[in-house]
C-alpha atoms as one frame of an Amber mdcrd trajectory, in Angstrom:
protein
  63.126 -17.745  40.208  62.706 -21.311  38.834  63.511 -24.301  41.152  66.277
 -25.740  39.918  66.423 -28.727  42.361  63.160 -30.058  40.970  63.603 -33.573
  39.540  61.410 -34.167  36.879  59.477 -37.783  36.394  60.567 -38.488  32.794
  59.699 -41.928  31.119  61.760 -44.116  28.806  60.153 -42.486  25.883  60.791
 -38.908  27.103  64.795 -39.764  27.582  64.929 -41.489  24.155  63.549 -38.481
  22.064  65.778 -35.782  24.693  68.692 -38.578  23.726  68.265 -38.291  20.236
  67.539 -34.553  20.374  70.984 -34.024  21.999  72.827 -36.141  19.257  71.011
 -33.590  16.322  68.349 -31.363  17.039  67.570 -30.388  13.430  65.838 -34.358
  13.371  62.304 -34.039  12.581  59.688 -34.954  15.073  57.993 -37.312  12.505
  61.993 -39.022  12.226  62.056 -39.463  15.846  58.852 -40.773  15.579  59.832
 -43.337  13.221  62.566 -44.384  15.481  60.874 -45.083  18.473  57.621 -46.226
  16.981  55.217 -43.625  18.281  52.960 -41.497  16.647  54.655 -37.470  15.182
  51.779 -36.004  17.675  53.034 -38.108  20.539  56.523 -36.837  19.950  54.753
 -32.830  19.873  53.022 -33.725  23.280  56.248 -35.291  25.202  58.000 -32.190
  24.059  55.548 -29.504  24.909  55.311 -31.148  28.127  59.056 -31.015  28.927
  59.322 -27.713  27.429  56.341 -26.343  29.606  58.405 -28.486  32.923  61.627
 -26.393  32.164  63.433 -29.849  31.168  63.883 -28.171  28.125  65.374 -24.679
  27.833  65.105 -24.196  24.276  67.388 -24.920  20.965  70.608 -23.177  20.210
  72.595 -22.875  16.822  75.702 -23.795  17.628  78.598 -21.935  15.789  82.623
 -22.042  15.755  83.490 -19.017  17.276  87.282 -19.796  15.306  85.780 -20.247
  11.831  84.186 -16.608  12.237  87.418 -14.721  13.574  87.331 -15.639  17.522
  90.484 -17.350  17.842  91.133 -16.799  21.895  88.965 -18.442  24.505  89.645
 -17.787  28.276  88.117 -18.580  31.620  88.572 -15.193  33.842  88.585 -16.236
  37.708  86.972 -12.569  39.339  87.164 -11.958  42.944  84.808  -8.936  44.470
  85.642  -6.325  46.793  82.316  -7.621  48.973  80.102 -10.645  48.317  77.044
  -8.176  48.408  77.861  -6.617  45.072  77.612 -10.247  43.228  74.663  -8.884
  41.513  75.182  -5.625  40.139  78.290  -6.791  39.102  76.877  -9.357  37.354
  74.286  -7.015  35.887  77.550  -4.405  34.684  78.689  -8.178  33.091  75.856
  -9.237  31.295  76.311  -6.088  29.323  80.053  -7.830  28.171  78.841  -9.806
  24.812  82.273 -11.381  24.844  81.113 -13.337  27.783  79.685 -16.438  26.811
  79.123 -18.373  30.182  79.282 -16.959  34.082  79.050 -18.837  37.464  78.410
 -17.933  40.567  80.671 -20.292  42.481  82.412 -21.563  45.367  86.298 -21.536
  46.318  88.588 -18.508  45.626  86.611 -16.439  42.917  83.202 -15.093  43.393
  82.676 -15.032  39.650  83.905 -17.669  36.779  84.085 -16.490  33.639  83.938
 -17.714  30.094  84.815 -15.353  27.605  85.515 -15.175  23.775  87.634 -12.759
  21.998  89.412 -12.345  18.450  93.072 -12.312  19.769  94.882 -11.385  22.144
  95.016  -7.740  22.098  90.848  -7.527  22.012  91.513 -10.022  25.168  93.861
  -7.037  26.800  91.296  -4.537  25.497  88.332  -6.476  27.051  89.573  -7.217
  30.312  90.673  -3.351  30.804  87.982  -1.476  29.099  84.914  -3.907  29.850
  85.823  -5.994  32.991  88.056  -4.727  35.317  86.096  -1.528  35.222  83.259
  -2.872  36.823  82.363  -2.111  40.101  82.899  -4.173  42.771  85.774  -6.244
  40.754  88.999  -6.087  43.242  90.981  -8.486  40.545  90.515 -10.628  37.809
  92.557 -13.934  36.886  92.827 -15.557  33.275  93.544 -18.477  32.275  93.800
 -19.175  28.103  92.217 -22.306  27.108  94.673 -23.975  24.520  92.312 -26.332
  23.346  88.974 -27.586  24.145  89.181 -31.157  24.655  85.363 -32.520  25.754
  82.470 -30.222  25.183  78.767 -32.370  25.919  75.705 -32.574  27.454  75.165
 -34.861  30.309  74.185 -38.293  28.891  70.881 -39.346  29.974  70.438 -42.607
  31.550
């Protein structure tokens, strides 16, 4: 398992390009170059090396899950019968492609859940069919986001 408490030493250059990277990461290397008045191979270097570091965890395409028919988002609070079946449940929810996001957490729920449906009813539907069936899930609670005000990366400093 990678160690996630590892702090990296990254340079000014290094948080520029990740800086700029996080604002569009379609920009070409040679663009980036241009901006900070480096070389396009010293760009391909800085990123290998914070790729091979696990700074970087690759590049997503980012869609909106409402302009392809996903209209419901929820956060599902799930509380276990017994700490010790964290992860086979987990396993049983990785299997759940509604599920975008999952955390292991603190406070009343074992589990918190992101998930993404069409409407309501698939909602109901997953919740019964996919969720709550899992073993090891005593109870789930869900809570309908109504809008998604902030969505970012942390700003680098």
């Amino acid at each position: 398992m990678e160690n996630r408490n590892h702090n990296f030493e990254l340079d000014n250059l290094d948080t520029q390009i990740l800086s700029i990277l996080m604002e569009d990461a379609t920009i070409p290397y040679t663009e980036i170059a241009k901006k900070l008045i480096v070389s396009g191979g010293t760009i391909h270097v800085r990123m290998k090396k914070m790729h091979d570091m696990g700074v970087i965890r690759g590049a997503n395409l980012i869609i909106d899950p409402q302009k392809i028919g996903y209209d419901i988002c929820a956060f599902l609070g799930i509380y276990l019968e017994k700490g010790s079946q964290y992860h086979d449940a987990v396993e049983s929810l990785k299997k759940v492609k509604e599920i975008v996001e999952m955390h292991y957490c603190t406070g009343a729920y074992s589990i918190f859940a992101k998930i993404i449906c069409r409407d309501t009813t698939h909602l109901r539907e997953v919740l019964n069919e996919n969720i709550q069936a899992v073993k090891g899930i005593q109870r789930t609670e869900t809570f309908i986001s109504l809008e998604e005000s902030i969505k970012r990366q942390i700003t680098l400093s």
